[in-house]
Kinemage of the C-alpha trace (Angstrom):
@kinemage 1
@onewidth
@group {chain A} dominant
@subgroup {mainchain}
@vectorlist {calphas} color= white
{ca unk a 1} P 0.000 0.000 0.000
{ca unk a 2} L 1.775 3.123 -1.379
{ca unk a 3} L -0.446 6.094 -1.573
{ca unk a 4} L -0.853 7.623 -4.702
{ca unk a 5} L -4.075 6.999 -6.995
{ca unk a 6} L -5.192 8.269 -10.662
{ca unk a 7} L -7.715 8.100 -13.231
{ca unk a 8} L -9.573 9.856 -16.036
{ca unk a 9} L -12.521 9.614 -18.188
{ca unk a 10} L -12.973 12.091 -20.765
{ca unk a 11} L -15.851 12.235 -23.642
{ca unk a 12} L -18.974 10.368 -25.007
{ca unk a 13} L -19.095 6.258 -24.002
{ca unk a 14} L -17.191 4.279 -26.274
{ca unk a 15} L -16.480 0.370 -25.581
{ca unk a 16} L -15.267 -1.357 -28.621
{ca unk a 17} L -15.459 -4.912 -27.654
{ca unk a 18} L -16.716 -8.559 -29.445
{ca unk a 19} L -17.994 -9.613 -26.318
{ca unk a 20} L -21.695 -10.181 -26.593
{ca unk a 21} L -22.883 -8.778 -23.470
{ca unk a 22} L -21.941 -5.233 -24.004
{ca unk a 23} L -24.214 -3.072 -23.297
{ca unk a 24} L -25.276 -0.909 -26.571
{ca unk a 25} L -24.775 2.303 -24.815
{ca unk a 26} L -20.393 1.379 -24.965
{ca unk a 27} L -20.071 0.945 -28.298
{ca unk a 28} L -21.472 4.274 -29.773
{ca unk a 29} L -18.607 6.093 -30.421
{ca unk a 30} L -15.603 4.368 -31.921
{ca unk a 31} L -12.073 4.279 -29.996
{ca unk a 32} L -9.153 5.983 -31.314
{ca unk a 33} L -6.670 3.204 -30.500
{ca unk a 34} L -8.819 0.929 -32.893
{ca unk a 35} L -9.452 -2.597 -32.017
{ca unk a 36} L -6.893 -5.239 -31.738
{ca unk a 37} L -8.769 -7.703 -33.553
{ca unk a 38} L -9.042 -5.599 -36.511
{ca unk a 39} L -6.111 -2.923 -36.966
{ca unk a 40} L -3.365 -4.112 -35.254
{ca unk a 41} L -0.463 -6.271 -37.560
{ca unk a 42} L -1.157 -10.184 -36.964
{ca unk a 43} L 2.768 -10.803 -35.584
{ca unk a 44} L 2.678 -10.081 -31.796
{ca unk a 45} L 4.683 -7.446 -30.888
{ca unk a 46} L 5.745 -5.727 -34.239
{ca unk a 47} L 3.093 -2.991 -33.457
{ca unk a 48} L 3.766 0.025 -33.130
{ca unk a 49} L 3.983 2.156 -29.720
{ca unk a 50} L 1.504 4.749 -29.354
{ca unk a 51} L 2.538 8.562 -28.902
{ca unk a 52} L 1.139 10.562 -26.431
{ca unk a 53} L 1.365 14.800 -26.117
{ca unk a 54} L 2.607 16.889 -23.303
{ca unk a 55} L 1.065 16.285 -19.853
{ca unk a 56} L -1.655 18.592 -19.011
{ca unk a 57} L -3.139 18.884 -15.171
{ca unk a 58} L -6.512 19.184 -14.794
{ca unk a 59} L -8.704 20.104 -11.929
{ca unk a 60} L -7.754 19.830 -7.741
{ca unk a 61} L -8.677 16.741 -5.392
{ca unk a 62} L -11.148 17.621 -2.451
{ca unk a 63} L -10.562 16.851 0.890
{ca unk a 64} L -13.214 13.369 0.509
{ca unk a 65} L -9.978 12.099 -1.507
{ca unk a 66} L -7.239 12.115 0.664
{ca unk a 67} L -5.918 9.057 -0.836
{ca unk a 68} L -7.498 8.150 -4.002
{ca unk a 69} L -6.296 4.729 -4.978
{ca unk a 70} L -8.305 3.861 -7.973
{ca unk a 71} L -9.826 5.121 -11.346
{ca unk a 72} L -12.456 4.038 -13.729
{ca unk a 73} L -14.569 5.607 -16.282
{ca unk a 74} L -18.080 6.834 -15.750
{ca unk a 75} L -20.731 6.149 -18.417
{ca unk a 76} L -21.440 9.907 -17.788
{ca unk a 77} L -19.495 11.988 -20.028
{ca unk a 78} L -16.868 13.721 -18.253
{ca unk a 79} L -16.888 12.205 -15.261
{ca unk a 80} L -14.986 8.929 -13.410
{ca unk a 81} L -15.008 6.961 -10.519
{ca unk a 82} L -12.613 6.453 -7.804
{ca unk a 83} L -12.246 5.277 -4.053
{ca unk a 84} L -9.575 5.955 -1.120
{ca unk a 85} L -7.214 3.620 -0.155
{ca unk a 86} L -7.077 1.326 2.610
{ca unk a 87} L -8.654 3.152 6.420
{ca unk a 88} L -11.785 4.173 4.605
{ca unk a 89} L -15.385 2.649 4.867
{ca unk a 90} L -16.415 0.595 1.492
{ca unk a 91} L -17.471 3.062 -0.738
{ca unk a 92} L -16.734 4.686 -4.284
{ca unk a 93} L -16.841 8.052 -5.568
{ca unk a 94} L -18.012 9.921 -8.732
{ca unk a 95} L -16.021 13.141 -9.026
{ca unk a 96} L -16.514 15.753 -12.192
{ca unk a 97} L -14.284 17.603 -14.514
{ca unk a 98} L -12.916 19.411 -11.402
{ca unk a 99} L -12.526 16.345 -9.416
{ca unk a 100} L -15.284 17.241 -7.470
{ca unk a 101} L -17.211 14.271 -5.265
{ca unk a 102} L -20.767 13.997 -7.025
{ca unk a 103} L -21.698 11.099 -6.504
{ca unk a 104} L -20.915 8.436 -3.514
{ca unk a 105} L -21.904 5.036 -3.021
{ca unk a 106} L -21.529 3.223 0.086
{ca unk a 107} L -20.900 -0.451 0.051
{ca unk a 108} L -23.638 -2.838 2.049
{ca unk a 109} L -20.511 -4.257 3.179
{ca unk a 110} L -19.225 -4.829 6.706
{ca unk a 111} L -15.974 -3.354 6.088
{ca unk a 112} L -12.838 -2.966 3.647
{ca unk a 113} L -9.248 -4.363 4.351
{ca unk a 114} L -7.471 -2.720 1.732
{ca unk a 115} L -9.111 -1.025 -1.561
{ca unk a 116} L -6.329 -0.467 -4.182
{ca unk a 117} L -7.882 -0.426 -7.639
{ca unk a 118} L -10.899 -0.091 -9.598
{ca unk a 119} L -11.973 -1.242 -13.136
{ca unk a 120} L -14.382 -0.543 -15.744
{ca unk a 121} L -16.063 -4.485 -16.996
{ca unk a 122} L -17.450 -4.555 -20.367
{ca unk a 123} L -21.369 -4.226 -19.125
{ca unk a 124} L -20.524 -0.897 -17.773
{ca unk a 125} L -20.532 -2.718 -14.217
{ca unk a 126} L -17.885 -0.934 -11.536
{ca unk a 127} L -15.841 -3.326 -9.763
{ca unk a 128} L -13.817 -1.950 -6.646
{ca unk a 129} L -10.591 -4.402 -5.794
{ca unk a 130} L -10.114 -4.845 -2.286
{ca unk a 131} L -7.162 -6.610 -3.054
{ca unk a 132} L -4.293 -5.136 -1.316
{ca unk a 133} L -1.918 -6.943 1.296
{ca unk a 134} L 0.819 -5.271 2.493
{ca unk a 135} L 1.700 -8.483 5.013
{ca unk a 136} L 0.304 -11.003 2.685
{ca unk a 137} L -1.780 -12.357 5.742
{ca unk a 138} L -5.449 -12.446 3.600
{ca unk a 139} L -6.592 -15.969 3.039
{ca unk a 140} L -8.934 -14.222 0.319
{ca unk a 141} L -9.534 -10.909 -1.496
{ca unk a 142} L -12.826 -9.527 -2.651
{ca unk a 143} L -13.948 -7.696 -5.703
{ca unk a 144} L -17.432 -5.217 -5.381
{ca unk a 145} L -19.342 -5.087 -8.748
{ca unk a 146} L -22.080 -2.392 -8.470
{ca unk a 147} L -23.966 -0.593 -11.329
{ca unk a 148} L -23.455 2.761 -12.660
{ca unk a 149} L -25.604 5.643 -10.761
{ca unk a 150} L -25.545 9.568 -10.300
{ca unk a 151} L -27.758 9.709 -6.968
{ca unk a 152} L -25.651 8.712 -3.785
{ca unk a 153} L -27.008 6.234 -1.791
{ca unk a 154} L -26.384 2.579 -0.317
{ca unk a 155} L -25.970 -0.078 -2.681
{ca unk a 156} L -25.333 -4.078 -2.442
{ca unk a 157} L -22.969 -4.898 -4.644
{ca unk a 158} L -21.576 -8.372 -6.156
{ca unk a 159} L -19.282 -9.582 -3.859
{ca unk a 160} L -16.576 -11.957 -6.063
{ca unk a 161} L -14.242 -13.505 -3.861
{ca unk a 162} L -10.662 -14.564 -4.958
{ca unk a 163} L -8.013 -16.582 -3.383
{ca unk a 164} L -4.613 -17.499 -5.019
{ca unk a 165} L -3.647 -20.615 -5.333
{ca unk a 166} L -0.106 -20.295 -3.421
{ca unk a 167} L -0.928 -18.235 -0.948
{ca unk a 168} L -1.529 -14.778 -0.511
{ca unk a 169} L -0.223 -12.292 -1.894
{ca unk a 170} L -0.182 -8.233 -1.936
{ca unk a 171} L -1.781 -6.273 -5.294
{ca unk a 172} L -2.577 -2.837 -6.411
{ca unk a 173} L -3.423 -3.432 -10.082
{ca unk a 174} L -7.252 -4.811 -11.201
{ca unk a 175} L -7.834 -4.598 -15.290
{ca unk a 176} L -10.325 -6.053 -17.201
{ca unk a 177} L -10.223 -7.202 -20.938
{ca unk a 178} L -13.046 -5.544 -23.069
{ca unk a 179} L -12.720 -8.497 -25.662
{ca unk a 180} L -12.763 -11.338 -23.575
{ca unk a 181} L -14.511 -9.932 -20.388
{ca unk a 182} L -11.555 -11.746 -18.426
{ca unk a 183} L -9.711 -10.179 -15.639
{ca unk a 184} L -6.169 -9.471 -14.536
{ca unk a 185} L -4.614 -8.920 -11.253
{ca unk a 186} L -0.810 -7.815 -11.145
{ca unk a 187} L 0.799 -8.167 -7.749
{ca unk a 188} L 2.815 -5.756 -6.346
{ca unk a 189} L 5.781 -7.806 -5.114
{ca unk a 190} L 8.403 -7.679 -7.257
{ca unk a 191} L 10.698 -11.062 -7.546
{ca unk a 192} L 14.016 -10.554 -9.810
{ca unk a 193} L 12.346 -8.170 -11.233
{ca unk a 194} L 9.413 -9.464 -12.203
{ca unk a 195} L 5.727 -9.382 -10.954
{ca unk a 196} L 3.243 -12.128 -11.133
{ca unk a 197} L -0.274 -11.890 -13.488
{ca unk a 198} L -3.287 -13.844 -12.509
{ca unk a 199} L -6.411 -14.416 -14.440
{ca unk a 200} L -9.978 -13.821 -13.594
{ca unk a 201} L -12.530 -15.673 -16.096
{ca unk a 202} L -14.968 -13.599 -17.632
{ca unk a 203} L -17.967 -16.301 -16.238
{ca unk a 204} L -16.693 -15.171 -12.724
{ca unk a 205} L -17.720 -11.356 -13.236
{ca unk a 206} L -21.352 -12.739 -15.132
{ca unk a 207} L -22.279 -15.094 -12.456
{ca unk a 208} L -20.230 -14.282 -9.256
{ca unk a 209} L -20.518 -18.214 -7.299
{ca unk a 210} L -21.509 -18.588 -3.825
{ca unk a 211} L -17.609 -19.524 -2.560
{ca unk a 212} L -14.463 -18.496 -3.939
{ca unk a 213} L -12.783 -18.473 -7.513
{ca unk a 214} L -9.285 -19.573 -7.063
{ca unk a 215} L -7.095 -17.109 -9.669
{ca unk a 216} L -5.107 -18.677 -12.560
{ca unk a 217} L -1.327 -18.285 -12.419
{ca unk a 218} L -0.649 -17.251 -15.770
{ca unk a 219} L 3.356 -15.966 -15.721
{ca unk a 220} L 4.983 -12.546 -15.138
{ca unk a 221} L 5.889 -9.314 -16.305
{ca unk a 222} L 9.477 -7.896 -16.390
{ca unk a 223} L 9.340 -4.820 -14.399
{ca unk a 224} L 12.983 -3.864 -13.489
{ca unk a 225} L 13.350 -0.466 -14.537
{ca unk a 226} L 10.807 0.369 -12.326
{ca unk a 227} L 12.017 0.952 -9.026
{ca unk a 228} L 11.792 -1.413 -6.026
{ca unk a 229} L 8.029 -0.355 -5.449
{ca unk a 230} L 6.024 -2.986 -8.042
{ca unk a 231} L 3.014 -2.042 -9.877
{ca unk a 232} L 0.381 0.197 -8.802
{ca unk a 233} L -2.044 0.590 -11.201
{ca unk a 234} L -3.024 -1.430 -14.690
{ca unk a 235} L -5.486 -0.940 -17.811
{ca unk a 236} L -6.686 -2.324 -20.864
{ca unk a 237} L -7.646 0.467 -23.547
{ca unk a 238} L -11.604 0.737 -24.621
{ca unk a 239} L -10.708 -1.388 -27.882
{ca unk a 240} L -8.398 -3.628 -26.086
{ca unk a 241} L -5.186 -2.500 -28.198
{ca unk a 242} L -3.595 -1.267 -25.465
{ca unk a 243} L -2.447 -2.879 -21.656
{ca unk a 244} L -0.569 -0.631 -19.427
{ca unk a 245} L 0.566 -1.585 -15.620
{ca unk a 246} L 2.346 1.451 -13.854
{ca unk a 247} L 4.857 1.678 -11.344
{ca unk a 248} L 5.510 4.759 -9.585
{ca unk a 249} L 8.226 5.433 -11.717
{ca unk a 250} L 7.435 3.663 -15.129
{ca unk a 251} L 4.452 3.677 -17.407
{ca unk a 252} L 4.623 0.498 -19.180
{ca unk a 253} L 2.308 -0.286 -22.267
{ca unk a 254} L 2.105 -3.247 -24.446
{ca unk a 255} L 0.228 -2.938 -28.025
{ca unk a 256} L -1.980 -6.022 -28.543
{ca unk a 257} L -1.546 -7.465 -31.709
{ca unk a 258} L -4.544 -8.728 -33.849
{ca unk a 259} L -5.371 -11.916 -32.646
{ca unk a 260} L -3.435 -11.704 -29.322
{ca unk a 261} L -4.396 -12.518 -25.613
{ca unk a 262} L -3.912 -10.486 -22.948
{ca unk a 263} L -1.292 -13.426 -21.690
{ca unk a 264} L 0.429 -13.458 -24.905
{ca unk a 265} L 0.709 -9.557 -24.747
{ca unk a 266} L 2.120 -9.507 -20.986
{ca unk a 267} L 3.734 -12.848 -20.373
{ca unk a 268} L 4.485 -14.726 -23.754
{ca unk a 269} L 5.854 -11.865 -26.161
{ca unk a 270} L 9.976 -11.690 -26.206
{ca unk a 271} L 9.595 -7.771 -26.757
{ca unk a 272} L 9.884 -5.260 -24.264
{ca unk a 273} L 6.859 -2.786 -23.700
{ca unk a 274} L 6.941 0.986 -25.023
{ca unk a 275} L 7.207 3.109 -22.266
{ca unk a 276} L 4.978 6.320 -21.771
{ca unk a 277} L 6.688 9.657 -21.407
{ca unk a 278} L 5.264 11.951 -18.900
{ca unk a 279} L 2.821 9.849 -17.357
{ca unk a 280} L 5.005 10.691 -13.942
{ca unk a 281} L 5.053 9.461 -10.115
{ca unk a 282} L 1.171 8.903 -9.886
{ca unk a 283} L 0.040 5.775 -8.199
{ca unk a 284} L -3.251 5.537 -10.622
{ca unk a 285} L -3.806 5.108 -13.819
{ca unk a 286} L -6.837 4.993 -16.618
{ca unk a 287} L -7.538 5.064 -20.283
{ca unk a 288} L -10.627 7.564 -21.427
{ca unk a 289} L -13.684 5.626 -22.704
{ca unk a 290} L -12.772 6.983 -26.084
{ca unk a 291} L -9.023 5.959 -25.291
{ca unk a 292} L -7.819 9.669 -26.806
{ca unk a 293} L -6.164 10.382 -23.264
{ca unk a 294} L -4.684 8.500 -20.015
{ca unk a 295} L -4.562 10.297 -16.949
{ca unk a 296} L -2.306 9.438 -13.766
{ca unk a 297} L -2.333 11.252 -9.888
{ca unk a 298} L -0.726 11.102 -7.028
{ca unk a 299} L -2.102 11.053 -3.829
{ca unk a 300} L -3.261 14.115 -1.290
{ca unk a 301} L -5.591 16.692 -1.457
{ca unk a 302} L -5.739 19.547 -3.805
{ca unk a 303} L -3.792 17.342 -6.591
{ca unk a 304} L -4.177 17.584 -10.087
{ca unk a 305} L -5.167 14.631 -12.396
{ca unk a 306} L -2.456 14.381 -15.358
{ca unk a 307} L -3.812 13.907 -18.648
{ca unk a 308} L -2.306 13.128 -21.512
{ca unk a 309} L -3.875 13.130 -25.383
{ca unk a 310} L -2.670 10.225 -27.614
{ca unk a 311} L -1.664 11.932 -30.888
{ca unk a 312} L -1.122 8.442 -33.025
């Protein structure tokens, strides 16, 4: 648990995905990074790396978001949602163009250990990751699904619960694939270098079962340049061209080439990840809906969220 957070969502609702579930409302306005199934050369990595402009800060964190930990997209134009790291009640935030709390939902929940991340799924479904560990003591973590809403209130969400499958473990990093409605979880620990991935099937976000889902090992992710903290933050684009996990030091990104998994992407490709320049020290991390920008932040109040636009 480091504390920094980020996030952004800027423009109309735009999910490219081939999953069938989607809700209509995601896939009105095409993304920018187009999909991976479709534009993207069919030899894993040989795409390109995206270019992104100069960062650009944008609005002030209020004192609700002393730590923000997480960001997602809102299906309302302009704005995103986020949470506060571990010491707060179970609950997520909507926050404008200003980053101002609009919206909050609290969790029907008896309590959260340690909310690090939060992720768009490709219904338009929120899911907050109470997945971090610092003493990797947790026999399980949990994942909150809750549907999109502008009035605050109390909600119930879908609880998923998750347990590795050799032993616990501390994470930061929640994305989930807008093709394949599968999910990834990046731990934090960093072991010559490296950090582990886990996969979440998609059938576990549709119908959450009664006990838990035990998390497929699925290999690791050279991250050596960046710094003995390990990831905090991860995304997949809106079209699913694009998968970045973040340290607080490096922005890594990995084009998806047509065809490709999210596991051949991360784990099985021999070439090293484009980096992105200027995405700075901010804990969080999040694609647009319309993947034109990213944003990052860093923790505290009265903080600016970083954006920056992706130019090609």
């Amino acid at each position: 648990m480091v504390r920094r957070r980020s996030w952004v969502t800027f423009g109309a609702v735009a999910l490219v995905s081939s999953v069938a579930s989607i809700a209509p409302a995601l896939a009105e306005v095409p993304s920018v990074d187009g999909p991976a199934d479709a534009s993207a050369p069919a030899t894993p990595g040989v795409v390109a790396c995206p270019v992104f402009g100069v960062p650009v800060p944008v609005g002030s964190t209020s004192a609700d978001l002393p730590e923000l930990s997480g960001l997602a997209p809102s299906l309302t134009p302009g704005r995103w949602w986020t949470h506060n790291d571990s010491g707060d009640s179970p609950r997520i935030f909507q926050i404008d163009t200003d980053l101002r709390v609009v919206t909050e939902l609290r969790f029907a929940v008896a309590f959260a250990f340690d909310m690090e991340d939060i992720a768009l799924g490709p219904d338009g479904r929120i899911w907050a990751a109470d997945i971090g560990d610092n003493l990797s003591i947790r026999p399980g973590v949990v994942l909150w699904g809750v549907g999109q809403q502008d009035a605050s209130g109390t909600v119930t969400p879908v609880t998923l619960n998750l347990r590795y499958p050799d032993g616990a473990h501390d994470a930061e990093s929640l994305m989930i694939d807008p093709l394949t409605g599968d999910g990834f979880i990046v731990t934090k620990e960093i072991v010559g270098g490296r950090s582990s991935v886990y996969r979440i099937p998609a059938q576990a976000f549709t119908a959450p079962p009664a006990g838990f889902v035990t998390l497929e090992p699925v290999g690791s992710i050279d991250v050596s340049d960046g710094g003995p903290i390990g990831p905090t933050a991860a995304d997949i684009s809106p079209s699913g061209a694009d998968i970045v996990v973040k340290t607080l030091t490096t922005t890594y990104l990995w084009p998806r080439a047509r065809g490709a998994s999210v596991v051949d992407t991360l784990v099985a490709s021999p070439h090293a990840p484009c980096r992105i320049a200027g995405a700075g020290t901010g804990e969080a991390f999040a694609f647009s809906t319309d993947g034109r920008h990213v944003a990052t932040i860093s923790e505290g109040v009265g903080v600016p969220l970083v954006t920056l636009e992706r130019s090609t």
